[in-house]
C-alpha positions as a Markdown table, in Angstrom:
| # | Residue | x | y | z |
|---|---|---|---|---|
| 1 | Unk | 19.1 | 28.3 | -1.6 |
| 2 | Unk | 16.5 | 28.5 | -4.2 |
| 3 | Unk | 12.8 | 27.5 | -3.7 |
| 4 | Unk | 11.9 | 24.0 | -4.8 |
| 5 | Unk | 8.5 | 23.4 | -5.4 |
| 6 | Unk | 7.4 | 19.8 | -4.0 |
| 7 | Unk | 4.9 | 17.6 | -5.3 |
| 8 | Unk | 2.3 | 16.6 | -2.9 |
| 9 | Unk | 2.6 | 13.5 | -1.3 |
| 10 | Unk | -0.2 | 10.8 | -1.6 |
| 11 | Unk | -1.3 | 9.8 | 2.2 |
| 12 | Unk | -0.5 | 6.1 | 3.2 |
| 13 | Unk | -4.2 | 5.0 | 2.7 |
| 14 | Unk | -4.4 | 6.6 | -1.1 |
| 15 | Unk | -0.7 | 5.7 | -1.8 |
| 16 | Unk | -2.1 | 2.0 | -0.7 |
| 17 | Unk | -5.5 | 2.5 | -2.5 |
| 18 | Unk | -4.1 | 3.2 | -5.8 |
| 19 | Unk | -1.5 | 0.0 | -5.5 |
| 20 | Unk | -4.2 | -2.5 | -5.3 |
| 21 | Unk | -6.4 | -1.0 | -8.2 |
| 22 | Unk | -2.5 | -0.9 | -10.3 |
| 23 | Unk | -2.2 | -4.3 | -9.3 |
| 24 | Unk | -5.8 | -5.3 | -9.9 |
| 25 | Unk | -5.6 | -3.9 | -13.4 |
| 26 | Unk | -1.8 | -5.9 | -14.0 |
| 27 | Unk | -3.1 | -9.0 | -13.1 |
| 28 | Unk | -6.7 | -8.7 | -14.6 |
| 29 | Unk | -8.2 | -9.6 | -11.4 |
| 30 | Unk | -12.0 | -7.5 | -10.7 |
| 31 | Unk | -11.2 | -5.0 | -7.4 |
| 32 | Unk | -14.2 | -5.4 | -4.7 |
| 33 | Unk | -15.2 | -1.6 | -3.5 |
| 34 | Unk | -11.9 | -1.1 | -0.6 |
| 35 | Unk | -13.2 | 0.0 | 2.6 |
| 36 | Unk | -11.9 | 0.2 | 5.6 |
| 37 | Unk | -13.9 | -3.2 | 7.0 |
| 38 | Unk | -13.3 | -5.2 | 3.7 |
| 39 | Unk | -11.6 | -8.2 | 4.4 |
| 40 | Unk | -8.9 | -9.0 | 2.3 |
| 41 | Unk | -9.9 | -12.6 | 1.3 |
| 42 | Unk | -13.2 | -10.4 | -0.6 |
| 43 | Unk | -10.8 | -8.0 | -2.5 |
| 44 | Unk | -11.0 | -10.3 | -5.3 |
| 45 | Unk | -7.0 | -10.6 | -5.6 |
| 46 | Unk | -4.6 | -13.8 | -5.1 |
| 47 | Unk | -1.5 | -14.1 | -3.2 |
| 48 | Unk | 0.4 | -12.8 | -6.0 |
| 49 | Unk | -1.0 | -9.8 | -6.3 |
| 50 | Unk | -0.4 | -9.0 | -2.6 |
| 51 | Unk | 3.1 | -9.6 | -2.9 |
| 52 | Unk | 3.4 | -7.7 | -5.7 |
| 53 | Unk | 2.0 | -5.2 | -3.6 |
| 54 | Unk | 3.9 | -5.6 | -0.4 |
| 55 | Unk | 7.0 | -5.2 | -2.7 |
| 56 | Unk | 5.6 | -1.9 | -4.2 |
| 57 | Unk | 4.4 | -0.4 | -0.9 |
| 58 | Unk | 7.7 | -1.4 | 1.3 |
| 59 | Unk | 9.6 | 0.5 | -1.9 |
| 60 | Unk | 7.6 | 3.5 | -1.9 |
| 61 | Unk | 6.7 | 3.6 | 1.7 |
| 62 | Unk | 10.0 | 2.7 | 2.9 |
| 63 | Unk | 8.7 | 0.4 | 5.4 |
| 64 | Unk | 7.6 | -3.0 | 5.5 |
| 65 | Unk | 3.7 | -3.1 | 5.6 |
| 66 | Unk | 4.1 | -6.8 | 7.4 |
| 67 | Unk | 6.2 | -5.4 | 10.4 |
| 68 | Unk | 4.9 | -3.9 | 13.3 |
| 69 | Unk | 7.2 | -1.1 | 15.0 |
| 70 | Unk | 9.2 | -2.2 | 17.9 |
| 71 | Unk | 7.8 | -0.6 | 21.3 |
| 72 | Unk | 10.4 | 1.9 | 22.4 |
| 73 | Unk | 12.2 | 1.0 | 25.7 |
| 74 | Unk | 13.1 | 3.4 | 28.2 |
| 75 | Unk | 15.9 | 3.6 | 30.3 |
């Protein structure tokens, strides 16, 4: 089997990081500096643009960012 080269993969927090700027820049909306303790009511986006980005990051993350993860029962 031959070698395939891989791109590297974004992390979670830049793969989310760069969909809120995309999305910031789509719906000409002005981007507060992210950090971990901004709030998401001071991002400077609406509720469109976090759908937008919910829908992005559940398609590229493969996860729903709104779920939490089932605890794991044990038998």
């Amino acid at each position: 089997m031959p070698y395939k080269e891989q791109e590297p993969q974004m992390s979670v927090k830049s793969t989310i990081t760069a969909q809120f700027q995309q999305v910031a820049r789509e719906q000409d909306r002005t981007l507060a500096p992210l950090s971990d303790e901004l709030k998401l009511v001071q991002s400077g986006l609406d509720s469109l643009s976090f759908a937008i980005i919910v829908a992005r990051l559940e398609d590229s993350l493969g996860v729903d960012p709104l779920t939490r993860p089932r605890p794991s029962s044990f038998l």
